[in-house]
C-alpha positions as CSV (number, residue, x, y, z in Angstrom):
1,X,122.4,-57.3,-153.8
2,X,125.8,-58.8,-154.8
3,X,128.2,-56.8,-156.1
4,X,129.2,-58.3,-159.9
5,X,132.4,-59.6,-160.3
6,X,135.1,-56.9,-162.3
7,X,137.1,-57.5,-165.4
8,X,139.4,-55.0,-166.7
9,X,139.6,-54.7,-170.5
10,X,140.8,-52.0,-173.1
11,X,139.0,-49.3,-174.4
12,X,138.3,-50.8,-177.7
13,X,137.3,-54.3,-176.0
14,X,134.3,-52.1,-173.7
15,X,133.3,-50.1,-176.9
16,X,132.9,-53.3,-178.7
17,X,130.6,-54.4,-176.1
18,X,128.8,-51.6,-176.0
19,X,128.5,-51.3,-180.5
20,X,127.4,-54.9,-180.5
21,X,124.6,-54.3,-178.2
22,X,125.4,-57.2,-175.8
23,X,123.3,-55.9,-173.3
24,X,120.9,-53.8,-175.6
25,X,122.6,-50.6,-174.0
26,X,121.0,-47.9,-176.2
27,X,117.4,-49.4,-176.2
28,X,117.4,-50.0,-172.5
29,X,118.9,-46.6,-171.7
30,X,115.4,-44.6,-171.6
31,X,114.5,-47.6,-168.8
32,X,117.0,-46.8,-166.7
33,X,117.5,-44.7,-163.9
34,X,120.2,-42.2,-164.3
35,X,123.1,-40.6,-161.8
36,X,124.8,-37.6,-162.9
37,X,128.8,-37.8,-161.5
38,X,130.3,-35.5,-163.4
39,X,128.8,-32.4,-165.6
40,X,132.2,-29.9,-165.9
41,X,133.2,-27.7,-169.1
42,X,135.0,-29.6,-171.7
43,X,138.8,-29.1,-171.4
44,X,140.4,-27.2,-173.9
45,X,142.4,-30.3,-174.8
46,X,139.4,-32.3,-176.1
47,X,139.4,-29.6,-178.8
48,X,135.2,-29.6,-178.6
49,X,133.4,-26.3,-179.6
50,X,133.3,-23.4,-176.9
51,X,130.6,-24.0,-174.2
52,X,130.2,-28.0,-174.4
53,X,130.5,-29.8,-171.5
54,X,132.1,-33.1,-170.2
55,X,129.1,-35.5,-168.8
56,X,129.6,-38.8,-167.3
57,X,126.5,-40.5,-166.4
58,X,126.1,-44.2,-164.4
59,X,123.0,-46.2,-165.3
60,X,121.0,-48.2,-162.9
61,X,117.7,-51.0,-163.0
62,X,115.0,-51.0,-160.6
63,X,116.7,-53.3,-158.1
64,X,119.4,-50.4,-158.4
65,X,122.2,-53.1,-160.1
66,X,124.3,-50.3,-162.2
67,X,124.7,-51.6,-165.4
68,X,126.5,-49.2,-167.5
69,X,128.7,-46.0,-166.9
70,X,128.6,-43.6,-170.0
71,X,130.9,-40.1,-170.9
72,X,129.8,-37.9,-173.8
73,X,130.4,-34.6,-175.1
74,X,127.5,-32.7,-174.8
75,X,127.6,-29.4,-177.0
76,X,125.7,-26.0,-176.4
77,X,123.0,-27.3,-178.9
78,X,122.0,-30.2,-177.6
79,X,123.8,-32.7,-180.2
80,X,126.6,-34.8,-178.9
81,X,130.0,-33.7,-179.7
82,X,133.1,-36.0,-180.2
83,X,132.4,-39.1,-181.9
84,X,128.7,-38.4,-181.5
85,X,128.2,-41.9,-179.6
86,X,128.2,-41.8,-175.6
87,X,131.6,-43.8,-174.7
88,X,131.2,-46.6,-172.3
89,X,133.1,-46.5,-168.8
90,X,131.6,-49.3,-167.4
91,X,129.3,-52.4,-169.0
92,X,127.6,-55.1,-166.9
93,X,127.3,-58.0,-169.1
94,X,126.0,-61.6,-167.9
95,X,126.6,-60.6,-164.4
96,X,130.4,-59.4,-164.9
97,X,130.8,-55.5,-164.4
98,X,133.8,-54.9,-167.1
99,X,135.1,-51.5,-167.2
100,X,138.2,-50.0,-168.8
């Protein structure tokens, strides 16, 4: 497998990408296998409610391409905290891995 080609871009550029559904992110989340890289208490700095945690998750298909990296805020109940979106590290679109 070839590695994609890397763009740099700003934040608001990736989240773009990702809120526009250029690579139908959310729906094809469930359909992809997930890696767990980071799972730590939120810092205090985030300001998030006691006990929520700082998740960052990358996202791969079944030839194991990764195609997205995610971070959330993932509070004691269950619901996501911050923005209540996941917030995209890294987004493989049309073959080009664009991260921020």
């Amino acid at each position: 497998m070839n590695k994609a080609p890397r763009i740099r871009i700003s934040e608001n550029e990736l989240r773009g990408k990702f809120n526009r559904n250029e690579g139908g992110y959310p729906a094809r989340r469930a359909s992809l296998k997930v890696h767990r890289i980071y799972d730590e208490p939120a810092s205090p700095t985030s300001k998030q409610q006691p006990g929520t945690r700082s998740i960052v998750d990358s996202y791969y298909d079944e030839a194991g391409q990764k195609v997205m990296t995610l971070h959330c805020f993932l509070k004691p109940d269950g619901t996501l905290g911050g923005s209540g979106r996941p917030d995209p590290k890294e987004l493989l679109v049309d073959g080009i891995m664009y991260y921020k």
